[in-house]
C-alpha positions in Angstrom: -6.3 0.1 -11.2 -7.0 3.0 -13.9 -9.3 4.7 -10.8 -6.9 4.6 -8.2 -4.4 6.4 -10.8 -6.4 9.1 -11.6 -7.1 9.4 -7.8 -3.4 9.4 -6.8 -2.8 11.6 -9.5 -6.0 14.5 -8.9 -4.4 14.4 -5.0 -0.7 15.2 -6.3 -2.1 18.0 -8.8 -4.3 19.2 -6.0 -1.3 19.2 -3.6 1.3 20.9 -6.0 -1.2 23.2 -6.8 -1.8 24.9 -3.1 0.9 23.5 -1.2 2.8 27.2 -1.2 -0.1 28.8 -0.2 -1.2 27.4 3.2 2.0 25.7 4.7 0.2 26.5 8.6 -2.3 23.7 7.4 -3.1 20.8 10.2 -4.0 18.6 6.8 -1.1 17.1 4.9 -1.5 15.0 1.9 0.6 11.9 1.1 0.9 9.8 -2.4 4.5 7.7 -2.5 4.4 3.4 -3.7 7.2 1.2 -4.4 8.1 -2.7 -3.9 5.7 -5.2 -1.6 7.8 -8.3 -0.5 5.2 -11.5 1.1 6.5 -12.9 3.7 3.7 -15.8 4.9 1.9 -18.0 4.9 4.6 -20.4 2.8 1.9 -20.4 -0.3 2.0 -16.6 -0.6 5.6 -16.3 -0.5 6.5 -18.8 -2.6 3.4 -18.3 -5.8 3.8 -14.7 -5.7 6.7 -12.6 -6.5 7.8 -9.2 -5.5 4.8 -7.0 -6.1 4.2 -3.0 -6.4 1.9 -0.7 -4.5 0.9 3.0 -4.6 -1.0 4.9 -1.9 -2.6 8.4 -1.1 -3.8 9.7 2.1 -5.0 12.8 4.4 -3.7 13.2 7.5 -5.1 15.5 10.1 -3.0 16.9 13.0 -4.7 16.5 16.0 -2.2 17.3 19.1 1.5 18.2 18.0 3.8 15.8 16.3 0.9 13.3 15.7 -1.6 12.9 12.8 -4.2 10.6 12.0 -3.8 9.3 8.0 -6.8 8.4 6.3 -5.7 6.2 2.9 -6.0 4.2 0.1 -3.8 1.7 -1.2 -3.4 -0.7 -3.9 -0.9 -3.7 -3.8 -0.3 -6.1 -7.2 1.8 -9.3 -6.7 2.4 -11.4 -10.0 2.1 -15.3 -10.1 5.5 -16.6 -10.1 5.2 -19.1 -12.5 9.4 -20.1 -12.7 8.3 -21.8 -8.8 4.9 -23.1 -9.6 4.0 -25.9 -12.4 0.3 -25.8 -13.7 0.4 -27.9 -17.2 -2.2 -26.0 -19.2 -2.0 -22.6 -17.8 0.6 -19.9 -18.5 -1.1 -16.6 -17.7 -3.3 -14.6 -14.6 -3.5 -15.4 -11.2 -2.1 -12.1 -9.8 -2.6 -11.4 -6.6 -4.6 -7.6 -6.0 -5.2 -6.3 -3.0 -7.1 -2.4 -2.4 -6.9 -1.5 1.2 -8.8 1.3 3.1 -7.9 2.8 6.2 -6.3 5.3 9.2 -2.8 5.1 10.8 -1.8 7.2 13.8 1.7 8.4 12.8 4.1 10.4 15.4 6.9 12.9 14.5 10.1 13.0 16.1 12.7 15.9 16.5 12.4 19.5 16.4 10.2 21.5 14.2 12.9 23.2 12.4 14.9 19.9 11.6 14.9 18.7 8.1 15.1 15.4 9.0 12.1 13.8 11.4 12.2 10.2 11.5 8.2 8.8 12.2 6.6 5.6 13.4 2.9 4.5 12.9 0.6 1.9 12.9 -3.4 1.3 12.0 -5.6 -0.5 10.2 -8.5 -0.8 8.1 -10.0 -2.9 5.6 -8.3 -5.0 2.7 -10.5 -6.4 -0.7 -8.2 -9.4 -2.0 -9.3 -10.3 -5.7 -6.9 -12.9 -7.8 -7.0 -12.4 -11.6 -8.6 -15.3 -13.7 -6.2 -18.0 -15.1 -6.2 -19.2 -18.5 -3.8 -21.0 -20.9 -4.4 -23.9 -23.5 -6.3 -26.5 -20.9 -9.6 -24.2 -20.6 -10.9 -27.0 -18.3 -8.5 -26.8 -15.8 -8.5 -23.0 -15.7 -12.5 -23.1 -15.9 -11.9 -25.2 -12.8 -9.6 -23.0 -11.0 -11.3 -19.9 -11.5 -14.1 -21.2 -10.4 -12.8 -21.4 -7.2 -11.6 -18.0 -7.2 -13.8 -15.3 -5.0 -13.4 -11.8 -3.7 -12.1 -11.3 0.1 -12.7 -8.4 2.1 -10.5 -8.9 5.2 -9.4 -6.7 8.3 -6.0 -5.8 8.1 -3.4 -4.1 10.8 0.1 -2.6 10.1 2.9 -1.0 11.9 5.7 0.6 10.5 9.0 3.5 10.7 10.1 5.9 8.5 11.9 9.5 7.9 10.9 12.7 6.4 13.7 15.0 4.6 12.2 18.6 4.6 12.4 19.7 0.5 10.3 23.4 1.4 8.1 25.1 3.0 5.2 23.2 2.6 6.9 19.5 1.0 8.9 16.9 2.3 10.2 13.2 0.7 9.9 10.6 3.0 10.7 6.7 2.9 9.4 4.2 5.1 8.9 0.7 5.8 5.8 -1.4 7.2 4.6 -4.9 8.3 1.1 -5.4 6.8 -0.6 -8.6 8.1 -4.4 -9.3 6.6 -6.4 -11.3 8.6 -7.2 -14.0 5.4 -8.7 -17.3 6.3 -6.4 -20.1 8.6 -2.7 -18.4 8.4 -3.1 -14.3 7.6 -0.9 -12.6 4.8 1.4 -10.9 5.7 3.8 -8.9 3.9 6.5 -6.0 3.6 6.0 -2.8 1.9 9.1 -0.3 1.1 7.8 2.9 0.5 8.9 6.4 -1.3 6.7 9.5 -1.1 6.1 12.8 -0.8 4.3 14.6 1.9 2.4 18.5 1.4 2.0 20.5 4.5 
């Protein structure tokens, strides 16, 4: 978690830093995060609350209006422990997952409009890791954990948004997307609200 911070943070610093100076770029850089809402299977959506995410990505523009977005992301749901009753345990079990991959994203409306609304949709690679359980019944948690193990899934996600021109070279943008990882039996799906800024 500490790594994908700095990186978000080195691409804001780097983007602040030279977004005034080449605002004809095809490259823009994105870093935004928010809320992540499951949705299925039923075990997701009802053991895991209302997580967080954060993201950074380059995107390239390749013919006008579209660009391909490379990215990272990081999601973080927490256990809900009010809807699930495990005598013995009382802590861990978070959900993380870090996902890497492209989106194609195209640009309504006229250049000079301040306000472009977007849709986009890719896919990539998700790592799905669940945080070690512990509480007062070590045996129990010994035997849960050991059942825990790293994922790395596909993933796919499509999605809408706006951008609301701030400058010459910055805009804030929201948007919202259906993530579906391909886990084993049902995939896990959930909903991502998103707040950002975009430089170029």
């Amino acid at each position: 978690m500490k790594r994908f911070l700095l990186a978000v943070s080195l691409v804001f610093v780097v983007a602040a830093a030279v977004s005034a100076q080449v605002p004809s770029s095809p490259f823009s850089l994105y870093v935004g995060g928010a809320v992540s809402m499951p949705q299925s299977p039923d075990g997701f959506k009802e053991t895991y609350k209302t997580g967080y995410h954060g993201f950074a990505g380059v995107g390239y523009s390749f013919v006008p209006k579209m660009q391909l977005v490379g990215k990272i992301e990081y999601n973080t749901f927490s256990f809900d422990w009010d809807n699930t009753e495990y005598p013995g345990l009382d802590d861990g079990g978070n959900q993380n997952i870090l996902m890497f991959g492209a989106d194609a994203r195209f640009s309504f409306g006229v250049p000079a409009a301040p306000f472009k609304p977007f849709l986009f949709g890719g896919g990539g690679f998700a790592n799905i890791k669940t945080d070690e359980f512990s509480g007062t019944d070590l045996v129990l948690a010994t035997a849960v954990n050991s059942s825990l193990e790293d994922q790395t899934k596909a993933y796919f996600n499509v999605g809408a948004g706006a951008d609301f021109k701030m400058g010459p070279a910055m805009s804030f943008f929201a948007q919202v997307r259906y993530v579906s990882v391909a886990t084993e039996g049902d995939a896990a799906t959930f909903i991502p609200l998103s707040l950002g800024l975009k430089f170029f």
